[in-house]
C-alpha positions in Angstrom: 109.3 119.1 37.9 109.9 116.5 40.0 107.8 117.4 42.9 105.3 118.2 40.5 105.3 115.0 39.0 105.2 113.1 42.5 102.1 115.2 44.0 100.4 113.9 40.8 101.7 110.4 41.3 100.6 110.9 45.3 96.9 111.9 44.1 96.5 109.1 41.9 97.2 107.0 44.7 95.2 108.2 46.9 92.5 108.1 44.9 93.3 104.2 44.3 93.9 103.7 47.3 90.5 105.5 48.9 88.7 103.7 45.7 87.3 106.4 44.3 84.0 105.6 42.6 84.4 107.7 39.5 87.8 106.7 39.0 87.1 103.0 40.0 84.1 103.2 37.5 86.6 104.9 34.4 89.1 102.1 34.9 86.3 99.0 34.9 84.3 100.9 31.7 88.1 101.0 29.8 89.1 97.7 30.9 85.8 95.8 29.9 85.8 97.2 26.8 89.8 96.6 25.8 89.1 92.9 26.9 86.5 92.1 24.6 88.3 93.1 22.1 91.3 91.6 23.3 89.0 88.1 23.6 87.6 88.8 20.0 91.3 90.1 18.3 93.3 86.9 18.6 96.6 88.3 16.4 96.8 91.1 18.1 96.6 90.0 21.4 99.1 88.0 20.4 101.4 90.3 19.2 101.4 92.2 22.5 101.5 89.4 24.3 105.0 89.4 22.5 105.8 93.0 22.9 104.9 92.9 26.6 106.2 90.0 27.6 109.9 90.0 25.6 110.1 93.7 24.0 109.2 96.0 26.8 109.4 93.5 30.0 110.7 94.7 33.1 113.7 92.5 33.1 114.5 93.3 29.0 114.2 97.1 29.7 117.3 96.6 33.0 119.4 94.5 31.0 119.5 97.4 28.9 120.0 99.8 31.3 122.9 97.1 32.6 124.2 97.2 29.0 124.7 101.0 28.7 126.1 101.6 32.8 128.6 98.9 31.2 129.4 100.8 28.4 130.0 104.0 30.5 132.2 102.3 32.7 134.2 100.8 29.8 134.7 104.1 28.4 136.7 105.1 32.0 135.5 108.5 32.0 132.0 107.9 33.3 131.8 105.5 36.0 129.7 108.5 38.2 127.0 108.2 35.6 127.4 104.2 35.2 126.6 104.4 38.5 123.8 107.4 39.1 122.4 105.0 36.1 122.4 101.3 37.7 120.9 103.0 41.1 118.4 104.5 39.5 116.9 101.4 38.2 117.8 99.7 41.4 115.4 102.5 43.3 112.5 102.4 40.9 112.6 98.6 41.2 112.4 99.2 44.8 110.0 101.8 45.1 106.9 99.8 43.0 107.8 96.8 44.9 107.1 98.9 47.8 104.0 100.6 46.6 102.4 97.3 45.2 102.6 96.0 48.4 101.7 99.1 50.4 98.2 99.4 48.2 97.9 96.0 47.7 95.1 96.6 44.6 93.6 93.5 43.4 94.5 93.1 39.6 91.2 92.6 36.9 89.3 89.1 37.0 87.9 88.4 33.8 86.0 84.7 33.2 88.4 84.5 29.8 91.8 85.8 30.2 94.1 86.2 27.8 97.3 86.7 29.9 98.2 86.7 33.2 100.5 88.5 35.6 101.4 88.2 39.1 101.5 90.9 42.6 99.5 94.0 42.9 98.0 95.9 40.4 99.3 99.2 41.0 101.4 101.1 39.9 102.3 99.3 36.1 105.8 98.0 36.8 105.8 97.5 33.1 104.9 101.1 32.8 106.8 102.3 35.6 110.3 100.9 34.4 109.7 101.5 30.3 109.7 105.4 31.5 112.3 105.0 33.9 114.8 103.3 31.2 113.4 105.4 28.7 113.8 109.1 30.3 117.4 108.1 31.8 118.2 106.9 28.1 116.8 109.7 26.5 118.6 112.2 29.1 121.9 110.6 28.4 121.6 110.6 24.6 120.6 114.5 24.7 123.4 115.4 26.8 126.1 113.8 24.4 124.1 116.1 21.4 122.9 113.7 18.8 122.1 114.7 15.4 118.6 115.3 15.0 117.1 112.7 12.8 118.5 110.4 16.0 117.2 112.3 18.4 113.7 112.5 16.3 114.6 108.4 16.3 115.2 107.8 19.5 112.2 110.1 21.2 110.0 108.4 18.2 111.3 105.1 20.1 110.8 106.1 23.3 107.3 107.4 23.3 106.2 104.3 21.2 107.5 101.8 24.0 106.3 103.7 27.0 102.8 104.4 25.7 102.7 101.3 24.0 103.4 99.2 27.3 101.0 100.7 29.0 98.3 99.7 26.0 99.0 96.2 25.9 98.9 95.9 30.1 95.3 97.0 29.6 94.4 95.3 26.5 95.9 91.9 28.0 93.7 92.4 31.2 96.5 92.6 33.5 96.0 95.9 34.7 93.6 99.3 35.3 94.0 102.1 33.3 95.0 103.8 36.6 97.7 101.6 37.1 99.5 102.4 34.1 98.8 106.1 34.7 100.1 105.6 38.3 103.6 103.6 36.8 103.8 106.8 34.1 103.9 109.5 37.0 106.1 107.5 39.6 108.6 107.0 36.4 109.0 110.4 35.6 109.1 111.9 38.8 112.0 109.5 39.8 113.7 110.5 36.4 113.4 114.1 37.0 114.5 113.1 40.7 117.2 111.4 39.0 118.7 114.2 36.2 118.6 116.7 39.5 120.8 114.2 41.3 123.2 114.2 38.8 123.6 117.5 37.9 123.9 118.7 41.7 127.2 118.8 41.5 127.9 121.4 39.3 126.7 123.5 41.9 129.3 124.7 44.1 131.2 122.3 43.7 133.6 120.4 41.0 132.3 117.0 39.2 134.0 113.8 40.2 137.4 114.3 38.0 136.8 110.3 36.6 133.7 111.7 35.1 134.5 114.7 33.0 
């Protein structure tokens, strides 16, 4: 799954990268449509100004992350996980930094923005972290075998945030369509990266004891 996921995160890329015409022309078609009625729609621009900026923000979505590796470590029986968990984040933080400055894609210029953002365009750190948080979450939660209206909850949650982050970078003008599709694919490839990590050792071989 993972590689999977990469090779389609690696195409998208390259695409961006290469500028591909009928991708570049897709992403400016999408984008100039979402900002006029971002320009025209002042309460709801608003309101995902909000959602972006203090609901699904980079920084809100690793304090969470913090909040639940703290939490595992208070419990004393999975500081492995607390761990596998806060290094995780650290790495996806690391890898878009990387890629951002790697591709180095100009964001969208509009003569009326509505919002602002700063470094490259791709991938969506916005996007890119809400899946990362969001899968690693989910994973956890499912392992621990919640009932299922909070499973049904906390997928409903989930999906909601990581789709919906990736709607308001492009209605706010801050990013391509491409960009949030790039942030999507590197986030679930490093969370199926991840879940393999962790689970590698139950195969020949025994689970660090503090874990269990």
């Amino acid at each position: 799954m993972a590689g999977a996921l990469g090779a389609c995160f690696l195409l998208v890329l390259a695409l961006v990268a290469l500028r591909w015409h009928p991708l570049i022309t897709v992403d400016g078609d999408i984008s100039g449509t979402t900002h006029r009625w971002a320009v025209r729609d002042h309460e709801l621009t608003r309101a995902f100004r909000v959602l972006t900026d203090w609901v699904w923000d980079p920084t809100t979505m690793r304090l969470v992350c913090a909040a639940v590796a703290v939490w595992l470590v208070w419990r004393r029986a999975a500081w492995w996980t607390a761990l596998w968990l806060a290094a995780t984040c650290a790495v996806a933080t690391i890898v878009q930094q990387t890629v951002k400055a790697a591709v180095d894609r100009p964001r969208p210029v509009w003569p009326n923005p509505v919002d602002s953002a700063h470094y490259a365009a791709f991938p969506s750190g916005h996007a890119m972290t809400a899946t990362v948080v969001c899968g690693l979450l989910l994973w956890l939660l499912h392992r621990h075998g919640p009932r299922p209206a909070v499973w049904r909850t906390a997928v409903t949650a989930a999906l909601v945030s990581v789709v919906g982050v990736g709607v308001t970078r492009v209605w706010l003008g801050v990013h391509w369509p491409s960009d949030v599709l790039g942030g999507w694919l590197a986030g679930a490839a490093l969370v199926a990266l991840a879940v393999t990590v962790h689970e590698w050792p139950r195969d020949g071989r025994a689970r660090p004891s503090a874990d269990r």
